[in-house]
C-alpha positions as CSV (number, residue, x, y, z in Angstrom):
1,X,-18.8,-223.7,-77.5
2,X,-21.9,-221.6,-76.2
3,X,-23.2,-220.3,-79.0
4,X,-25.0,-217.5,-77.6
5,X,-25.7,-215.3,-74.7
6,X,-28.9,-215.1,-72.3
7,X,-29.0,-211.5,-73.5
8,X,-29.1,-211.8,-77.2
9,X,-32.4,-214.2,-76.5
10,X,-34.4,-211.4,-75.8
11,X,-32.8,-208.1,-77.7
12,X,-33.6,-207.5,-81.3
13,X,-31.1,-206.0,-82.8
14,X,-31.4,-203.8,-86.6
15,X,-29.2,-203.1,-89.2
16,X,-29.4,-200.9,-92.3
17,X,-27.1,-201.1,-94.5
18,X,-27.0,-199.1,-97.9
19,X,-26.4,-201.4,-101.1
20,X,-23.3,-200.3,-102.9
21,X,-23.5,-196.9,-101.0
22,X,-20.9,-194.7,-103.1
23,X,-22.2,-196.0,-106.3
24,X,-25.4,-195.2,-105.5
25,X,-24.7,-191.7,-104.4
26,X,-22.9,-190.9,-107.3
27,X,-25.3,-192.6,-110.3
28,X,-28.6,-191.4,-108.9
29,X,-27.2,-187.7,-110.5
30,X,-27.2,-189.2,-113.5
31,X,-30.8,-191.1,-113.6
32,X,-29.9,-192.6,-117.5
33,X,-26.8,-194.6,-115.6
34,X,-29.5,-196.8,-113.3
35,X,-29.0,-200.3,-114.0
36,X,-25.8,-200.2,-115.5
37,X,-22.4,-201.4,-114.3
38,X,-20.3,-198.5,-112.4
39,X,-17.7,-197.9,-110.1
40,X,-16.5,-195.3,-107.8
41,X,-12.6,-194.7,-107.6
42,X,-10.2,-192.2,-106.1
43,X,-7.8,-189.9,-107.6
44,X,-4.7,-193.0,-108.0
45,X,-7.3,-195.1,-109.7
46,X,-8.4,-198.0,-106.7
47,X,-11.7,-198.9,-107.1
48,X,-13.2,-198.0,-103.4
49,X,-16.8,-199.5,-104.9
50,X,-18.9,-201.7,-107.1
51,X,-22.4,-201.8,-107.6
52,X,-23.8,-204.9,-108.5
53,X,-24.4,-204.6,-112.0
54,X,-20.4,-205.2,-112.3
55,X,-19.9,-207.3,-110.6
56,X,-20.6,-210.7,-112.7
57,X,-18.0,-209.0,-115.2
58,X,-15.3,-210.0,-112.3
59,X,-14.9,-206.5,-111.4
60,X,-14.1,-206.3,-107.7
61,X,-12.3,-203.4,-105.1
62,X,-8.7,-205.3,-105.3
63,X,-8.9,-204.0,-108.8
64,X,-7.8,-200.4,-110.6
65,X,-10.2,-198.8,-113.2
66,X,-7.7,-199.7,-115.8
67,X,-8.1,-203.4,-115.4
68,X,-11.7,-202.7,-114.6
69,X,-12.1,-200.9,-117.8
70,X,-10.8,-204.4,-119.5
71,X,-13.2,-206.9,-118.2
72,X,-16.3,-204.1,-118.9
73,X,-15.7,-202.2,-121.8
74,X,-19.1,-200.3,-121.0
75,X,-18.0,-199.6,-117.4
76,X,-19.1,-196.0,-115.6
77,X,-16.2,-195.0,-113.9
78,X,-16.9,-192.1,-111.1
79,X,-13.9,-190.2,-109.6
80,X,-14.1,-189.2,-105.9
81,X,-11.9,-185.8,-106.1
82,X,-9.1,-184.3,-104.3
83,X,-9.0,-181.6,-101.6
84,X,-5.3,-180.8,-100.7
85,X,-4.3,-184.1,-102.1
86,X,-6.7,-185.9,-99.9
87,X,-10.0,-187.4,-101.3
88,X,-13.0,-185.4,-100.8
89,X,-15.5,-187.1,-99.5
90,X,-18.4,-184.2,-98.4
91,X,-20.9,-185.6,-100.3
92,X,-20.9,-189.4,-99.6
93,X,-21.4,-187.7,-95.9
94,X,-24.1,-185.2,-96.8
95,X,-26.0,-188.4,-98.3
96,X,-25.7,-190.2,-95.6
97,X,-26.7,-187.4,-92.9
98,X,-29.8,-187.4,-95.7
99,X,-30.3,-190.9,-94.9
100,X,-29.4,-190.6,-91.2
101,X,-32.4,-187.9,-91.0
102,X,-35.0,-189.8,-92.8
103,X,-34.8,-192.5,-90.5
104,X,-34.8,-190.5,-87.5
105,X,-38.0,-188.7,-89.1
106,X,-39.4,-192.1,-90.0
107,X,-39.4,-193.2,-86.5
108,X,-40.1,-189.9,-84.8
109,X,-43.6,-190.1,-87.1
110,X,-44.4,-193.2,-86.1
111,X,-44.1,-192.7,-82.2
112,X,-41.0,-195.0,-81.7
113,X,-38.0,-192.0,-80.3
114,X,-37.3,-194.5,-77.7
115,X,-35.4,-196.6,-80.2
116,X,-31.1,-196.3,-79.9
117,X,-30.0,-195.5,-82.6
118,X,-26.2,-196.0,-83.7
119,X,-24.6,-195.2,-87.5
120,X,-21.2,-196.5,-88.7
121,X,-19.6,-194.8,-90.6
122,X,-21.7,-193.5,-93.3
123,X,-23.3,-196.2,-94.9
124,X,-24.5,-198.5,-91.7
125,X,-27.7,-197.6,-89.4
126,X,-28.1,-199.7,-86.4
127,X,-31.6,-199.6,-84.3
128,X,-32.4,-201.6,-81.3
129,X,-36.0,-202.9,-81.9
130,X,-36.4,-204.4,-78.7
131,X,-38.9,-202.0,-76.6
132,X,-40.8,-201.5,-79.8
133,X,-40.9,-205.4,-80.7
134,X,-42.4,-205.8,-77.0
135,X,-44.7,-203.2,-77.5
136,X,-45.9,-204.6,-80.4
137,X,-46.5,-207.6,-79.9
138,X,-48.3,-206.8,-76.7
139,X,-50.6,-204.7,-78.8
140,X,-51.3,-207.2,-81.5
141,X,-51.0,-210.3,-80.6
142,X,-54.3,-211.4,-80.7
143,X,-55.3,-210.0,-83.5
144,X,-52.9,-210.1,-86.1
145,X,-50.5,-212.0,-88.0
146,X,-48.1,-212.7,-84.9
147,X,-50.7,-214.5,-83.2
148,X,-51.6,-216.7,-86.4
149,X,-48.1,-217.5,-86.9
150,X,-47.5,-219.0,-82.9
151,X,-50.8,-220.7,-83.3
152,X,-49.5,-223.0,-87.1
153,X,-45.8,-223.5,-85.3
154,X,-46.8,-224.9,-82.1
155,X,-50.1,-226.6,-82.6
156,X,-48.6,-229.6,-84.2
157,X,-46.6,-230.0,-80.8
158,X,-50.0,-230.0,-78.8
159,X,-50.4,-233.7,-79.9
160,X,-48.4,-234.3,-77.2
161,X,-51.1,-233.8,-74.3
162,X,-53.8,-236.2,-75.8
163,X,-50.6,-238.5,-76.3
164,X,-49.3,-238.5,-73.3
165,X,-52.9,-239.5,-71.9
166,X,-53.3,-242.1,-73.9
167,X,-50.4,-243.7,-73.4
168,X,-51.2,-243.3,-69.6
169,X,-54.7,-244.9,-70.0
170,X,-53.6,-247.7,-72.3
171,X,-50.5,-248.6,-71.0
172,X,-48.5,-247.4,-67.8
173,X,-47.2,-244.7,-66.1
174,X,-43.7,-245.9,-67.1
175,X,-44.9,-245.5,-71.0
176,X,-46.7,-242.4,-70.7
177,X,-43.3,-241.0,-68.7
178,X,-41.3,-242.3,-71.9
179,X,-43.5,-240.1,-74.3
180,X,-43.1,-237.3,-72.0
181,X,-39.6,-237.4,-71.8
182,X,-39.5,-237.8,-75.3
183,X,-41.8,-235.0,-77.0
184,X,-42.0,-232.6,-73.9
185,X,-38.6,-231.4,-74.6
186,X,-39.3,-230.7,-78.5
187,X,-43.0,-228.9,-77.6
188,X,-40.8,-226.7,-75.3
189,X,-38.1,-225.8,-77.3
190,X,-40.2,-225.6,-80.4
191,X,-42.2,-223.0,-77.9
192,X,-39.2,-221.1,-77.2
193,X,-37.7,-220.7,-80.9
194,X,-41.7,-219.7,-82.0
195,X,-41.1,-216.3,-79.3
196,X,-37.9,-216.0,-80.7
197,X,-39.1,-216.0,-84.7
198,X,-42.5,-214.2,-83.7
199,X,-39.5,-210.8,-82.2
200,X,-37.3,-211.0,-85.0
201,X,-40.1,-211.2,-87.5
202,X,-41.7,-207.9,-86.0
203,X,-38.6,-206.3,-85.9
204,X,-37.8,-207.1,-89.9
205,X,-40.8,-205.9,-91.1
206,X,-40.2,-202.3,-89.4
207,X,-36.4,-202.6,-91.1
208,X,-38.3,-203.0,-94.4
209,X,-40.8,-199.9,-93.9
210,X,-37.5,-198.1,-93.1
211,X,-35.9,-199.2,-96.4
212,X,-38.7,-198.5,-98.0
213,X,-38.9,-194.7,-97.2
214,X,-35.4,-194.0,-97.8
215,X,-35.6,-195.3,-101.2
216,X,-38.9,-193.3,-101.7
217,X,-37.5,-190.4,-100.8
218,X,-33.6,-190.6,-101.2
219,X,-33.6,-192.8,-104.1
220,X,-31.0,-195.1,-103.0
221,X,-31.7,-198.6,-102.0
222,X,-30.6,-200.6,-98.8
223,X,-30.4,-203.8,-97.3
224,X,-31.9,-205.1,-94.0
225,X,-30.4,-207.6,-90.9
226,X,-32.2,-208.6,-88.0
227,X,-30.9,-210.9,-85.2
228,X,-30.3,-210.5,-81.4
229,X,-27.0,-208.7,-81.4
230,X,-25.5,-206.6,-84.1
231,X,-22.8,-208.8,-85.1
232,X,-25.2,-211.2,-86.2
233,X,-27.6,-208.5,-87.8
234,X,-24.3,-208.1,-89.8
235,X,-24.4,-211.3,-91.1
236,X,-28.1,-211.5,-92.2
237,X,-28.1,-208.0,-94.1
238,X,-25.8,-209.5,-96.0
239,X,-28.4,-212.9,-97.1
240,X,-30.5,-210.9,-98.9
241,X,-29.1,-208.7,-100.8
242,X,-29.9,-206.3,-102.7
243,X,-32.5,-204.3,-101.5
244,X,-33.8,-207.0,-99.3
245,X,-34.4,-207.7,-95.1
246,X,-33.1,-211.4,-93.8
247,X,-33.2,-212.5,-90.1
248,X,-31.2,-215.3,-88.5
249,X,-31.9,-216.9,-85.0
250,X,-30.5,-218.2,-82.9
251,X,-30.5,-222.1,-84.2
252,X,-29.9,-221.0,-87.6
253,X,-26.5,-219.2,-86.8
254,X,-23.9,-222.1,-86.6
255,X,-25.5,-223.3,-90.0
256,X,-25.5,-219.9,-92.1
257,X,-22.1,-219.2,-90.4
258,X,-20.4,-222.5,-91.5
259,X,-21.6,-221.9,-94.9
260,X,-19.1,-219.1,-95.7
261,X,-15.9,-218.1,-96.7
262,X,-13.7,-216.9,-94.2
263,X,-13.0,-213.6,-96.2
264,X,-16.7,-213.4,-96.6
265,X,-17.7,-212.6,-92.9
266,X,-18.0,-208.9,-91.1
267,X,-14.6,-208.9,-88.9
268,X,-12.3,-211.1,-91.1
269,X,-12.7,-209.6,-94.5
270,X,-9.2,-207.8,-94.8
271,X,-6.1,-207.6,-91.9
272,X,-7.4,-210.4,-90.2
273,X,-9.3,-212.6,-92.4
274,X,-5.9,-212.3,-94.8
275,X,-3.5,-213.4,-92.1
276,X,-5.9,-216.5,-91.1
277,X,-5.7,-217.8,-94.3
278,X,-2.2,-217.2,-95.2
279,X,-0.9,-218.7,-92.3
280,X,-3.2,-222.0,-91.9
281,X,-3.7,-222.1,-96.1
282,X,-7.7,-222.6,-95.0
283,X,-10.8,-220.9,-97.2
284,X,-13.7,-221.8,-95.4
285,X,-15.4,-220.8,-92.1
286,X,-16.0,-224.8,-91.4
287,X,-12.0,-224.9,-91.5
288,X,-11.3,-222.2,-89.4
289,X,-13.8,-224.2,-86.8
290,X,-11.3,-227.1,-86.5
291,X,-8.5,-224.9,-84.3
292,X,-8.9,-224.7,-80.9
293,X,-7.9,-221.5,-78.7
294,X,-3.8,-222.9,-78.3
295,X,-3.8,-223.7,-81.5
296,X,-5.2,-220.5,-83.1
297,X,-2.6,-218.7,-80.0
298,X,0.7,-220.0,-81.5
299,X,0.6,-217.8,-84.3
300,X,-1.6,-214.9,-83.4
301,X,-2.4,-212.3,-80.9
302,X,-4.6,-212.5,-77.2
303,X,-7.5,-210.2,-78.9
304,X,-7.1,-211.3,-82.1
305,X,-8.2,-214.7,-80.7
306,X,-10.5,-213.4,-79.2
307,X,-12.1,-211.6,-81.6
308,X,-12.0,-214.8,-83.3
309,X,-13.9,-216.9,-80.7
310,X,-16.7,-214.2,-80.5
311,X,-17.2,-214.5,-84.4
312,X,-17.7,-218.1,-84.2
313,X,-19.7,-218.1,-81.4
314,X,-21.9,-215.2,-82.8
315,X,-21.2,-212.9,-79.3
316,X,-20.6,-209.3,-79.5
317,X,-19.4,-207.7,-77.0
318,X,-19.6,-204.1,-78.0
319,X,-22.0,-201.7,-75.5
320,X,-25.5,-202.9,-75.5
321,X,-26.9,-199.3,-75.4
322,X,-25.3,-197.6,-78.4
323,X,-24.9,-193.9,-79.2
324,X,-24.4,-191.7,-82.6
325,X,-21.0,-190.9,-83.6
326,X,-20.7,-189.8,-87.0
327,X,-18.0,-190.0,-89.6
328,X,-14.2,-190.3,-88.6
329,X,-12.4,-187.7,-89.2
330,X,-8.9,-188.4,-89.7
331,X,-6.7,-185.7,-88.4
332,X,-2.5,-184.9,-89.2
333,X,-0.1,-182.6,-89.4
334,X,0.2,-180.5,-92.5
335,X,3.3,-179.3,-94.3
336,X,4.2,-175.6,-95.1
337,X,3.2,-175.9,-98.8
338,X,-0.3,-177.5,-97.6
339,X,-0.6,-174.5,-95.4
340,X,-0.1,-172.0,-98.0
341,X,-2.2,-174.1,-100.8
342,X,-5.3,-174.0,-97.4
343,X,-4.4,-170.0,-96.6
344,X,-5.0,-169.3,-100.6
345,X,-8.5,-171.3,-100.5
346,X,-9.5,-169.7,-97.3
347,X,-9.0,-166.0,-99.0
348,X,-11.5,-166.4,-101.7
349,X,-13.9,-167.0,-99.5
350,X,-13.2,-164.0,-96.9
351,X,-14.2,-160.3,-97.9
352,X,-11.5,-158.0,-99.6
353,X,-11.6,-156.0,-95.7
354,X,-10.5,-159.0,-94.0
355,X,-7.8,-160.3,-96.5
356,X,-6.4,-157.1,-95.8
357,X,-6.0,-157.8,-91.9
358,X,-4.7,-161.9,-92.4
359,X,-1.2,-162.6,-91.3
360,X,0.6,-164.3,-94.5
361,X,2.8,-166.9,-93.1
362,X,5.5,-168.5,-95.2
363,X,7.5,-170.5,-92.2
364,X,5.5,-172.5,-89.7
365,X,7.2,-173.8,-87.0
């Protein structure tokens, strides 16, 4: 199968990706609590996260805080509360509109507003890097730590020019065409994968300044992927956590891919992931590898296939120019008591005067 597309070659693609994002939101109000196992659960008790701290105690998200509470006896629990019997989630989103805007000041400061920027849905930052990866490395080249790091990665290829002479002198053409044939190709892809690393290198270490300054200034910490689209920027962020930036190229996809569990990687963690492995009894990514397209076909849907294929492969075939949405916002229809309970909030906030002038409704139609 190709394993990836002429495009993702030469884009460099960021993610930023909060470590344990409600936990963190909720401990860093209580400083004394920093370092210590915690979760954050709604109102019916399902644990929605779990910092890392808990999870060696076996704690995990399929669990409820009373279970939770049995495997760590010295387990912070923090409650997400209820607003008309739905969870109240205002201040995971003004945390991450505090993270959203120190990034956007981060790169405004540093003369990079050309760089996309797309958030998903509160605790995931993507940036495309590549027009500031080209500028860089047009800039600096020469003269810094780029440059060295071509020079060590392909100078032990250059052995192949005096070889290839000497071969021609010494032997004959035939010989010297052998050695050709032979290290040529390895010199050129070896040249190729060094432009590669050399991008995705200079992109990471702007991911890392980025980290850096939201944990200076927001006191949470965050986790950085860099690869050439953002499904696979996806997959690195998650190598080194936490608090810590990973790449993966292009040869180093198929490797770090077959590595994992199936439940392990972006796209297949829940609906998915669950029905793969329930229906084929199969853990592991290098498992899942084995089935072709009719075979995967038989027992699920066209784009669930698909979406399939595209994981395995490492393509992504979302919009290559990507654009801020925020938060979803989850809309319904509400029920007559609802109503009333959302009319009785409403009026302690309006003046005496007004209340005076608002229709009370008891029926709604």
């Amino acid at each position: 199968m190709e394993m990836r597309g002429d495009d993702d070659k030469e884009r460099v693609i960021g993610l930023i990706d909060m470590d344990c994002f409600e936990c963190q939101v909720y401990q860093r109000d209580k400083p004394k609590l920093k370092g210590s196992p915690c979760v954050v659960a709604n109102s019916k008790g399902r644990i929605v996260s779990v910092n890392y701290e808990a999870r060696p105690a076996g704690i995990s998200r399929s669990l409820n805080v009373s279970d939770a509470k049995k495997k760590c006896e010295n387990l912070t629990v923090f409650k997400i509360p209820d607003v008309l019997g739905k969870p109240d989630n205002s201040k995971l989103r003004h945390a991450s509109q505090e993270v959203l805007d120190i990034i956007k000041d981060y790169i405004g400061k540093n003369g990079r507003d050309q760089m996309v920027l797309e958030y998903s849905p509160t605790d995931e930052f993507y940036l495309d890097l590549t027009n500031h990866v080209d500028h860089e490395l047009q800039d600096r080249f020469k003269k810094t730590y780029y440059g060295m790091m071509a020079a060590s990665q392909i100078f032990p290829h250059l052995i192949a020019i005096p070889l290839f002479l000497y071969t021609l002198l010494q032997h004959s053409p035939f010989a010297a065409l052998f050695v050709c044939l032979l290290i040529m190709p390895r010199f050129l892809k070896e040249l190729k994968s060094t432009r590669e690393r050399m991008r995705l290198h200079c992109g990471a270490s702007l991911i890392r300044r980025v980290c850096n300054e939201i944990e200076s200034k927001s006191r949470m910490t965050a986790s950085g992927g860099v690869s050439g689209n953002k499904f696979r920027a996806k997959l690195a962020s998650s190598e080194n956590k936490p608090n810590g930036v990973a790449i993966i190229e292009g040869n180093d996809f198929n490797d770090i891919l077959s590595s994992k569990k199936i439940r392990d990687v972006p796209g297949l963690k829940s609906g998915l992931g669950e029905k793969v492995c329930s229906t084929w009894g199969i853990r592991d990514i290098q498992e899942l590898k084995k089935y072709s397209r009719d075979e995967l076909l038989r027992y699920l849907e066209d784009d669930e296939v698909e979406k399939i294929l595209n994981i395995l492969t490492g393509t992504d075939t979302s919009p290559k120019v990507a654009k801020e949405f925020s938060a979803a916002i989850h809309c319904r229809k509400l029920g007559d008591e609802e109503l009333l309970k959302l009319e009785s909030a409403l009026m302690n906030y309006l003046p005496k005067s007004s209340q005076n002038t608002l229709i009370k409704t008891t029926k709604f139609q």
